[in-house]
VOBA-1610 file (N, C-alpha, C; in pm, whole numbers, padded with zeros to 5 digits, always signed):
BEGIN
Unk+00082-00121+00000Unk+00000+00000+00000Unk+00086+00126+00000Unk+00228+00101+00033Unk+00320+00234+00067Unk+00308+00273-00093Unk+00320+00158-00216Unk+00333+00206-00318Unk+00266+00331-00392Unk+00200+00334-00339Unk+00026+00430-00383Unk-00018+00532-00270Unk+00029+00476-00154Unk-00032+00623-00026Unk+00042+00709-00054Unk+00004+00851-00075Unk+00069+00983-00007Unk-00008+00991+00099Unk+00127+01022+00181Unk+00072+01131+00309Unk+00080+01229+00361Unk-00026+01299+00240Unk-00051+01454+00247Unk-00180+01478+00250Unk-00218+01551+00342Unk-00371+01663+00343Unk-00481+01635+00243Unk-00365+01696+00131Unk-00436+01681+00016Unk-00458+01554-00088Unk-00382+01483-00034Unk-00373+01358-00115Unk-00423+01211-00095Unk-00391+01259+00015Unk-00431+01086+00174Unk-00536+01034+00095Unk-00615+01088+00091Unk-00768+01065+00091Unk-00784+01020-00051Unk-00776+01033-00155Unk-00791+01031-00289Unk-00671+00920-00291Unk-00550+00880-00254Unk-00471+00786-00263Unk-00546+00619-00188Unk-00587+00691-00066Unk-00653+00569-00038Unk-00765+00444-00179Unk-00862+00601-00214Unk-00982+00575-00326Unk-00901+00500-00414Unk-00773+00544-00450Unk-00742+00433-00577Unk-00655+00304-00559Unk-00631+00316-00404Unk-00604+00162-00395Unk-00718+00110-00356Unk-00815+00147-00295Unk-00957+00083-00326Unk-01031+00036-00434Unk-00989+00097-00568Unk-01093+00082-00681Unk-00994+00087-00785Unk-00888+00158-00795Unk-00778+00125-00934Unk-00666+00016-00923Unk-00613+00013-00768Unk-00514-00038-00814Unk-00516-00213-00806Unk-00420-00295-00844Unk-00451-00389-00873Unk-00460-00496-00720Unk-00606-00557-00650Unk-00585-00599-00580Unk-00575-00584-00469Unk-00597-00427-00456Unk-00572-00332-00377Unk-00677-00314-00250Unk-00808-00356-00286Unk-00911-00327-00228Unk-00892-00505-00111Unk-00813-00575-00146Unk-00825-00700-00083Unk-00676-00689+00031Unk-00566-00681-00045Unk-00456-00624+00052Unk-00502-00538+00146Unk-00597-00425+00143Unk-00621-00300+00252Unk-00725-00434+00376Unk-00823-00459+00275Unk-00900-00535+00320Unk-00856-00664+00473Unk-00734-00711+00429Unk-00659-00834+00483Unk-00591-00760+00573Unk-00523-00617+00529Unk-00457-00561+00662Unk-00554-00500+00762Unk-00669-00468+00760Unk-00765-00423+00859Unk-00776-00530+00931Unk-00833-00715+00832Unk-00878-00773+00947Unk-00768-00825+01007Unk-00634-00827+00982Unk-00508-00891+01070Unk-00523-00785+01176Unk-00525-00655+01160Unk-00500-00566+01272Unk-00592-00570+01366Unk-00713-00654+01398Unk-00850-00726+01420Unk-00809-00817+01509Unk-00700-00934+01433Unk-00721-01052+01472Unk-00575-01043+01570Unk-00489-00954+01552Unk-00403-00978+01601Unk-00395-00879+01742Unk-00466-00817+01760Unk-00508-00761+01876Unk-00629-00853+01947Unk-00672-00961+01905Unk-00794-01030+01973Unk-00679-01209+02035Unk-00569-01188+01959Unk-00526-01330+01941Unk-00398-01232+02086Unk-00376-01128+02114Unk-00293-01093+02199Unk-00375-01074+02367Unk-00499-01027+02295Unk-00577-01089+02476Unk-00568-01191+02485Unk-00596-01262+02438Unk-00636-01395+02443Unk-00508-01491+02509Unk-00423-01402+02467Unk-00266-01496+02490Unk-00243-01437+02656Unk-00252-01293+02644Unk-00273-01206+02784Unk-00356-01256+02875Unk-00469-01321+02857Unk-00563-01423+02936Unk-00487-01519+03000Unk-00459-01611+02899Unk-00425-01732+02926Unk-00261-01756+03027Unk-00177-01674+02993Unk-00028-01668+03038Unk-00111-01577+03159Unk-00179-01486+03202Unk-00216-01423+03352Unk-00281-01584+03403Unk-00391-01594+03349Unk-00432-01760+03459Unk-00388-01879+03511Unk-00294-01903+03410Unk-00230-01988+03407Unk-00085-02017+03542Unk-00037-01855+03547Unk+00008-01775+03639Unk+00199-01802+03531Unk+00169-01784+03406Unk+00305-01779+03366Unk+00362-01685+03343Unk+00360-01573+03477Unk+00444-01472+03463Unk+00505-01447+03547Unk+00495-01539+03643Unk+00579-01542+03776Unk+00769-01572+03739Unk+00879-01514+03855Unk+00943-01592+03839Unk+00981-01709+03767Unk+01075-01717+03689Unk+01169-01583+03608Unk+01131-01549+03497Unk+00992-01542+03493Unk+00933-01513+03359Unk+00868-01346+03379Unk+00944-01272+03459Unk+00867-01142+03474Unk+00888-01066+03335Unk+01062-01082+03324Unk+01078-00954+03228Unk+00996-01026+03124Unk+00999-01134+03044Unk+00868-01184+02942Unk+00752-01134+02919Unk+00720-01131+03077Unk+00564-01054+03094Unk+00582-00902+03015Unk+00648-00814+03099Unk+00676-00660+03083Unk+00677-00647+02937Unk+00814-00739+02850Unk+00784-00683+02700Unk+00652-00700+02604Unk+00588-00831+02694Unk+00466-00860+02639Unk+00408-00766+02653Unk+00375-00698+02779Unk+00254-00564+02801Unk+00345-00455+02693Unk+00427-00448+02693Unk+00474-00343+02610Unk+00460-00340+02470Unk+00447-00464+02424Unk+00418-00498+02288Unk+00244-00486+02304Unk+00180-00561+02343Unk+00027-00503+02397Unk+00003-00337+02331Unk+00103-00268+02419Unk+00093-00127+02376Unk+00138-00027+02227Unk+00209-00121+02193Unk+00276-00066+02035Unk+00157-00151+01906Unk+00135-00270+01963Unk-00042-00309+01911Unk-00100-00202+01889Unk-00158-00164+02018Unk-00243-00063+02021Unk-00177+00073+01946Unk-00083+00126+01968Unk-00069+00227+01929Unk-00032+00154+01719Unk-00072+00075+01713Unk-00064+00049+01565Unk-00192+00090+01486Unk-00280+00063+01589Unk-00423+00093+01544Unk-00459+00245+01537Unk-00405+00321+01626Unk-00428+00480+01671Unk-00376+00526+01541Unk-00241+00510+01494Unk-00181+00564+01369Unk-00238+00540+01272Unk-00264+00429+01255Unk-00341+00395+01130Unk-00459+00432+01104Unk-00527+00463+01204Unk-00703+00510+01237Unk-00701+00648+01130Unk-00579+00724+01147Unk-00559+00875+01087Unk-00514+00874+00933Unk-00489+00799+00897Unk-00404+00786+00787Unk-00475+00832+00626Unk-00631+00726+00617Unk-00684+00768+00533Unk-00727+00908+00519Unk-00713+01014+00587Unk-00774+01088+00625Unk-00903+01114+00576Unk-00988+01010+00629Unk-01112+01017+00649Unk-01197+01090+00723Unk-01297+01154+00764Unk-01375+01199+00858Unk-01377+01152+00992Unk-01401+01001+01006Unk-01435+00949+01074Unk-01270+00949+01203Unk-01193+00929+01086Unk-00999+00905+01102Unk-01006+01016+01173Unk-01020+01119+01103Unk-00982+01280+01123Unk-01014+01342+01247Unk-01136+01316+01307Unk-01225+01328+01448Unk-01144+01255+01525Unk-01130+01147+01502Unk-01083+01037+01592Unk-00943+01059+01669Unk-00848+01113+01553Unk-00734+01152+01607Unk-00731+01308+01672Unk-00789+01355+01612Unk-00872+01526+01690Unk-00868+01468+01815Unk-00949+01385+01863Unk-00996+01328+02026Unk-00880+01287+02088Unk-00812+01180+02032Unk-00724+01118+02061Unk-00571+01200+02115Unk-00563+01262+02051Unk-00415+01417+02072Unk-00468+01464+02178Unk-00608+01495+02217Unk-00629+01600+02271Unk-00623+01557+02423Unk-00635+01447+02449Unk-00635+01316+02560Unk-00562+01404+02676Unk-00413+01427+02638Unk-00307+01459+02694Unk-00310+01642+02795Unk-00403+01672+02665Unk-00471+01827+02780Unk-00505+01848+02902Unk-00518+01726+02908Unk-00595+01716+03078Unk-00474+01700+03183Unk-00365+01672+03183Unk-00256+01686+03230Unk-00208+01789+03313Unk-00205+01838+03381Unk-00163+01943+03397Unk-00042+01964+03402Unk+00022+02140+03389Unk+00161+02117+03291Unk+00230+02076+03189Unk+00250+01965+03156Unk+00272+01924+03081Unk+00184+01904+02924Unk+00054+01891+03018Unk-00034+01861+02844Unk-00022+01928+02748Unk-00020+02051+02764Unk-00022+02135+02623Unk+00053+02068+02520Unk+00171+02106+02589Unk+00291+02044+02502Unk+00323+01916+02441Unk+00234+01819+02512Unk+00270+01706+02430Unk+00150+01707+02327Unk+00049+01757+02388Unk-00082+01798+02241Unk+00023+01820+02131Unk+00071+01922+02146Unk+00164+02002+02037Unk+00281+01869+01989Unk+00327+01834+02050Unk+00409+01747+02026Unk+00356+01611+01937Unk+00238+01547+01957Unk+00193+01481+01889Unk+00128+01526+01772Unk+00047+01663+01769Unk+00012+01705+01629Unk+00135+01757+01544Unk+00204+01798+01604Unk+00348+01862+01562Unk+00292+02044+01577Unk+00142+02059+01576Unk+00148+02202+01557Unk-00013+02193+01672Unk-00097+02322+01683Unk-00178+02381+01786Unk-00324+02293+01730Unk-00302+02222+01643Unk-00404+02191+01526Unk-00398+02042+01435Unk-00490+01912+01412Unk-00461+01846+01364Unk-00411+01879+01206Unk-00316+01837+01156Unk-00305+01851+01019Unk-00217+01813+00921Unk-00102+01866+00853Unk+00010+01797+00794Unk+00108+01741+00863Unk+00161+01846+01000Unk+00239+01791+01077Unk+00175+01619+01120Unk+00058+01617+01183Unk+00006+01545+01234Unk+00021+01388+01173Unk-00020+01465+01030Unk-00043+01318+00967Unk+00099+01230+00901Unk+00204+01328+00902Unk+00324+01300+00871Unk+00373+01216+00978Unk+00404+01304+01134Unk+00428+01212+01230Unk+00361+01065+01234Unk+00210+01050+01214Unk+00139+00906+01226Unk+00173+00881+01152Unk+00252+00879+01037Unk+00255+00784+00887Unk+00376+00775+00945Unk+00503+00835+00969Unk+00640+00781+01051Unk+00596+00698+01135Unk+00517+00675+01254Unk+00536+00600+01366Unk+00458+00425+01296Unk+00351+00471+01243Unk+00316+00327+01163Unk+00388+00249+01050Unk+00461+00302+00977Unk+00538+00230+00891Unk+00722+00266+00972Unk+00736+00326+01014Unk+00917+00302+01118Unk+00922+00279+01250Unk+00905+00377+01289Unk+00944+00394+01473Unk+00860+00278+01540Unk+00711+00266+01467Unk+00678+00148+01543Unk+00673+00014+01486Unk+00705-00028+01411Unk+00706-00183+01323Unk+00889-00195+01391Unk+01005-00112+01465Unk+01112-00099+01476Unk+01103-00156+01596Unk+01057-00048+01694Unk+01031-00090+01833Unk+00970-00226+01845Unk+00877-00261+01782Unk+00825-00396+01781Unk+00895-00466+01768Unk+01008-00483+01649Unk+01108-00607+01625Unk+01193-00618+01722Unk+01230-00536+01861Unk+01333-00474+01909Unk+01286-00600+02009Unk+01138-00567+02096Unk+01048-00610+02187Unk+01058-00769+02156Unk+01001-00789+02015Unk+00956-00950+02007Unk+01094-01021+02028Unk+01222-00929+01987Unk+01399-01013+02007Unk+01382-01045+02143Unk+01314-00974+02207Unk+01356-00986+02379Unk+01225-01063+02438Unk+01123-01016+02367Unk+01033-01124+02417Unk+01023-01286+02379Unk+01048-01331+02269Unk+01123-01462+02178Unk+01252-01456+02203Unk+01296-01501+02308Unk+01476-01524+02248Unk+01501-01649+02184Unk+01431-01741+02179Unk+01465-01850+02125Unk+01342-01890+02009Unk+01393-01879+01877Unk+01279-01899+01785Unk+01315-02048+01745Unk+01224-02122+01716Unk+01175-02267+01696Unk+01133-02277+01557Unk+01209-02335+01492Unk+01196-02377+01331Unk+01097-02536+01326Unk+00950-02492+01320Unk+00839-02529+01264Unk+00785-02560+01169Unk+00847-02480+01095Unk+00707-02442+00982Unk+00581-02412+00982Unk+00516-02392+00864Unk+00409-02310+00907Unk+00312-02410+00960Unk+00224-02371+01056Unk+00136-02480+01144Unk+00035-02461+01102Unk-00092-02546+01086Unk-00192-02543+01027Unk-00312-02414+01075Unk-00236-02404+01233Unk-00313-02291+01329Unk-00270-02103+01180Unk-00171-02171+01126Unk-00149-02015+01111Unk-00223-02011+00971Unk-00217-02133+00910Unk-00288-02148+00752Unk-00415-02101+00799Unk-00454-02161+00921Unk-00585-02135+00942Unk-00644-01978+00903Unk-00545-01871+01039Unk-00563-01773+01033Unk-00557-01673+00917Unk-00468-01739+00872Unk-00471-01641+00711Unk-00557-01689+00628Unk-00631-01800+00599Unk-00748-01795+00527Unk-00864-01745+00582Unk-00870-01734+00727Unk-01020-01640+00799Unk-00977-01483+00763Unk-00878-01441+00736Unk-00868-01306+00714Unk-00881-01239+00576Unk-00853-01319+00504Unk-00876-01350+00389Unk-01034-01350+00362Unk-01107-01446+00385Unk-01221-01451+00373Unk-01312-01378+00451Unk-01259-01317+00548Unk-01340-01208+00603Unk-01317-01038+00545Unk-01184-01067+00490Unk-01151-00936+00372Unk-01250-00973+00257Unk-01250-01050+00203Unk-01405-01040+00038Unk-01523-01079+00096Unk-01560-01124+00215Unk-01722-01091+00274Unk-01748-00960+00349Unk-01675-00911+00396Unk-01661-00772+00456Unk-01549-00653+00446Unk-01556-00610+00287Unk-01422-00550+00250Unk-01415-00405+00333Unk-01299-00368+00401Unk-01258-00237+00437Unk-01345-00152+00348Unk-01378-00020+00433Unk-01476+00061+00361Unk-01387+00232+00390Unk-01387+00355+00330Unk-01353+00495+00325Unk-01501+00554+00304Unk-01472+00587+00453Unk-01566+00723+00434Unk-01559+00839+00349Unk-01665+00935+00469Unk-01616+01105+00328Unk-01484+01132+00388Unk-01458+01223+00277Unk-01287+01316+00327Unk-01297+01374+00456Unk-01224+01412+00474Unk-01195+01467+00617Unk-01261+01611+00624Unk-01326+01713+00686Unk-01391+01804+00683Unk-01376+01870+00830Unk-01275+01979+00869Unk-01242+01979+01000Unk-01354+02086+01062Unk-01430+02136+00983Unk-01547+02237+01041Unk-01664+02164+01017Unk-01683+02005+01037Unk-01809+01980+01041Unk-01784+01806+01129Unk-01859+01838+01251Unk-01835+01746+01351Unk-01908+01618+01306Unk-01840+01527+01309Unk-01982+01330+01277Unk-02023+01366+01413Unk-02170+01305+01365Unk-02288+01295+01449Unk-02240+01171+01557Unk-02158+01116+01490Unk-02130+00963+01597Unk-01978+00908+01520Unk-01906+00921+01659Unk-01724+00846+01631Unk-01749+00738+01733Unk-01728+00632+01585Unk-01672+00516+01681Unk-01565+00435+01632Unk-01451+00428+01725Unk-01347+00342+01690Unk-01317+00200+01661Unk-01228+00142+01630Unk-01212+00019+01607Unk-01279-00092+01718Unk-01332-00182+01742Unk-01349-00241+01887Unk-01281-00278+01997Unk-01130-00269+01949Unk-01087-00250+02056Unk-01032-00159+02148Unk-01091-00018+02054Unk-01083+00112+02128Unk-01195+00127+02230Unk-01302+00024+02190Unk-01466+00054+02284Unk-01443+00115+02452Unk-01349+00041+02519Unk-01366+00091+02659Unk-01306+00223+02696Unk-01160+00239+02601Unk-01072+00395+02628Unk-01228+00481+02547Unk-01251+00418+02457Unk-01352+00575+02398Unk-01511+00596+02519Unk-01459+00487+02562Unk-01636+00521+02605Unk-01567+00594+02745Unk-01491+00534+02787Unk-01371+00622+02954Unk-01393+00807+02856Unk-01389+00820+02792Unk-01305+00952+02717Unk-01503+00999+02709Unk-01592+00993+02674Unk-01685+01041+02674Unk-01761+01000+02777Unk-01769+00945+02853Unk-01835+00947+03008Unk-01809+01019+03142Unk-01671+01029+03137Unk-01581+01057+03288Unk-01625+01231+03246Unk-01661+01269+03330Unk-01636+01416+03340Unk-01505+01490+03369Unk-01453+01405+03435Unk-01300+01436+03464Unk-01206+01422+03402Unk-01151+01494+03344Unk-01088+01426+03207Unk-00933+01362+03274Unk-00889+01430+03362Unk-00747+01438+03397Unk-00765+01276+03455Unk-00901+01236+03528Unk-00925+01112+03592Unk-00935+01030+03505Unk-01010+01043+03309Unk-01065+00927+03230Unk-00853+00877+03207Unk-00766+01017+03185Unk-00657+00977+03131Unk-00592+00853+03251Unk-00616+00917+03351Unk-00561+00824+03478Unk-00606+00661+03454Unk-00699+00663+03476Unk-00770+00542+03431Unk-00724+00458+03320Unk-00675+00547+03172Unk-00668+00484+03104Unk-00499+00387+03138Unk-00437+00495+03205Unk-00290+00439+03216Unk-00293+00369+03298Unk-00378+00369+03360Unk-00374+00270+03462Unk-00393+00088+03463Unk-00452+00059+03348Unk-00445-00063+03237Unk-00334-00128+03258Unk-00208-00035+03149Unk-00080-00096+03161Unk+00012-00075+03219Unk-00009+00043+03313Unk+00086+00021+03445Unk+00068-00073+03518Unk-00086-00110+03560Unk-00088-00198+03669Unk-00043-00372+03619Unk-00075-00378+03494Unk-00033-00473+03418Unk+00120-00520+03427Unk+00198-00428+03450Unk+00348-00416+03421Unk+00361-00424+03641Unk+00294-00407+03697Unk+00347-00460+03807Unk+00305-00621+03854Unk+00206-00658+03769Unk+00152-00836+03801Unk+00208-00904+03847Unk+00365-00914+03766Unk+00413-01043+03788Unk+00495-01017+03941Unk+00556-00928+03981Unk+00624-00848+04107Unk+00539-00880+04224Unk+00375-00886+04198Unk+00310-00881+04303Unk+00214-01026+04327Unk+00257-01088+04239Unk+00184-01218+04201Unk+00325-01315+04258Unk+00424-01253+04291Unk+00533-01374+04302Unk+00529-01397+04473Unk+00445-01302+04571Unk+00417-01331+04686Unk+00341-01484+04691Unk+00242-01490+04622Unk+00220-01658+04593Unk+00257-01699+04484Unk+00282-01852+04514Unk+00382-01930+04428Unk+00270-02041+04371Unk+00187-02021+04401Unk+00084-02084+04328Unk+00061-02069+04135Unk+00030-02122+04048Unk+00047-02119+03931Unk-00147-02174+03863Unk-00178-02242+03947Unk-00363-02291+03929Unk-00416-02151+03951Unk-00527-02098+03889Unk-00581-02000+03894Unk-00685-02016+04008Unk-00727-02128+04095Unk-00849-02166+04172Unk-00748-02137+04338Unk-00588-02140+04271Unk-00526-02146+04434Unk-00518-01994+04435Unk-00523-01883+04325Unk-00462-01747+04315Unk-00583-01732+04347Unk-00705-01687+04436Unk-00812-01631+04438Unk-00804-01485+04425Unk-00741-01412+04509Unk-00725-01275+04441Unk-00724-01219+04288Unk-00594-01284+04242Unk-00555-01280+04126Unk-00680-01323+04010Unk-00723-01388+04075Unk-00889-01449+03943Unk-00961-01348+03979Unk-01019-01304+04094Unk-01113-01236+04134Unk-01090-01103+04022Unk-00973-01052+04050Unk-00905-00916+04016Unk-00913-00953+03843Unk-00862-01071+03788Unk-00921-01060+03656Unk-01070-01055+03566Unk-01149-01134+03690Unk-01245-01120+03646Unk-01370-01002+03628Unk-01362-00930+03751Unk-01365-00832+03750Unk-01305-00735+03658Unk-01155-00720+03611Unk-01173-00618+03470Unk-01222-00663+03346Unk-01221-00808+03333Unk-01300-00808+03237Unk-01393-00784+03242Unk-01488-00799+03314Unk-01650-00753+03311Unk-01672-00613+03294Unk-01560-00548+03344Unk-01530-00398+03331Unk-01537-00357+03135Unk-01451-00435+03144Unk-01401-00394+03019Unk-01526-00468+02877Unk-01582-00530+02908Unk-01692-00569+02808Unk-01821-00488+02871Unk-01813-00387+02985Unk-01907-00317+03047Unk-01905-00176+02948Unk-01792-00141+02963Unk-01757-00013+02872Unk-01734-00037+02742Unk-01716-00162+02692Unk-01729-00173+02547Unk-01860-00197+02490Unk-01912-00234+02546Unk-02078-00290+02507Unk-02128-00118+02545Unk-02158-00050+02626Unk-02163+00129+02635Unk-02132+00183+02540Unk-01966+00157+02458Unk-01974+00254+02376Unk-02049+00198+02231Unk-02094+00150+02207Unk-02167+00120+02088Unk-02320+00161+02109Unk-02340+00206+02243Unk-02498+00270+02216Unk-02467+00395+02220Unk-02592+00485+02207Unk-02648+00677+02157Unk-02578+00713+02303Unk-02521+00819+02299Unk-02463+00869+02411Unk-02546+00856+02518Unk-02690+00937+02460Unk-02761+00932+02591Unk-02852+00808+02621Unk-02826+00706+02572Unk-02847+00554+02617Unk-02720+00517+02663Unk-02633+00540+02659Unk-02506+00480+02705Unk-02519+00450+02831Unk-02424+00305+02889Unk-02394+00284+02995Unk-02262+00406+03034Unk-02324+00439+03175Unk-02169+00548+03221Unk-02145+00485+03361Unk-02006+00566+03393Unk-01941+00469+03497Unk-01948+00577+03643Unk-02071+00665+03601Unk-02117+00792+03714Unk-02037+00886+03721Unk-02096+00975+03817Unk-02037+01111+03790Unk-01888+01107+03910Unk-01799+01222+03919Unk-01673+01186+03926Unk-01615+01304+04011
//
């Protein structure tokens, strides 16, 4: 897709349209990279599930844990960059919201607002920086993470689990092909932004909390507390999830959290589930 994107203002948008509809194949490649970016954020809870219950992050598997949550986070921030790129409407709002996160800070926020748009305003700076961090700084950092999180790679071949996955993505790219909205339009607000699904709980934290400085707290609070687990999980040496009762309790509980505020943000604001006033 690098072959054909510009990422410019003026161009984003109309470059996207013709790898959608001119170029060769194009509409299925975009297609296959949406649903990997789908599956591979659903296949990293899932792994995040199983290695927390299991209790395989104890001793001496902490630092494992840490690059894992850290990779968790360059995931995510794969999706944020990319959200902006087409500069779509929908993109365009989204990252508007998203920059602006950091305002609530005190001291410091302004500046990193500024620092992430590059200027007072979403726009060229903006979209230049996200097109650097999604195709370098972060596909970099990632390879850096997975060296330290894999130190030892295992010559397999490909396993039928992975044939698998690439033909569901595949076939969920030509039954449900990636779609471009209208262009980006910065003086006319969408009636309704909603992000990828696995943005559901940070977006619905970001339009519920009245507090903004508290929704940001909250949000960091995810993978900080994540990044202390294994430190505080090594007081028991237990590894069965039925002997860790805390530790289950405490997971189960955010999940319910977290399919609480994701299931919220997909209804009308003022049907929305909220998490009260603050």
């Amino acid at each position: 897709m690098t072959f054909y994107y510009r990422p410019t203002v003026t161009e984003a948008f109309a470059s996207v349209q013709y790898i959608m509809t001119e170029a060769n194949f194009g509409w299925l490649i975009r297609s296959v990279h949406r649903w990997s970016a789908s599956m591979m954020v659903l296949m990293m809870i899932l792994h995040v599930f199983r290695v927390y219950l299991t209790g395989g992050l104890k001793k001496p598997r902490e630092l494992t844990w840490v690059t894992g949550v850290i990779l968790g986070v360059l995931t995510a921030s794969f999706g944020v960059t990319g959200y902006s790129l087409p500069r779509d409407q929908i993109g365009y709002w989204a990252v508007k919201i998203v920059t602006g996160v950091p305002d609530a800070i005190p001291v410091i926020g302004s500046p990193l607002v500024e620092l992430l748009r590059g200027s007072a305003s979403v726009g060229q700076s903006t979209l230049t920086r996200f097109y650097s961090l999604h195709t370098f700084v972060l596909p970099l950092l990632t390879a850096v993470f997975m060296l330290m999180h894999f130190p030892m790679i295992r010559k397999q071949g490909i396993s039928v689990v992975i044939l698998g996955t690439i033909a569901c993505n595949v076939g969920l790219a030509v039954l449900e092909p990636s779609m471009i909205g209208e262009p980006a339009d910065p003086f006319a607000t969408p009636l309704e932004i909603l992000p990828e699904w696995y943005f559901f709980p940070v977006f619905q934290i970001l339009r519920t909390v009245p507090n903004k400085l508290l929704g940001v707290l909250l949000m960091v609070s995810v993978p900080a507390g994540l990044l202390t687990v294994p430190f505080l999980e090594n007081v028991n040496k237990f590894q069965n999830p039925f002997r860790r009762p805390v530790a289950t309790t405490v997971f189960l509980i955010g999940t319910a959290v977290a399919l609480w505020l994701g299931i919220g943000a997909t209804l009308p604001i003022d049907k929305s589930l909220t998490l009260g006033l603050f």
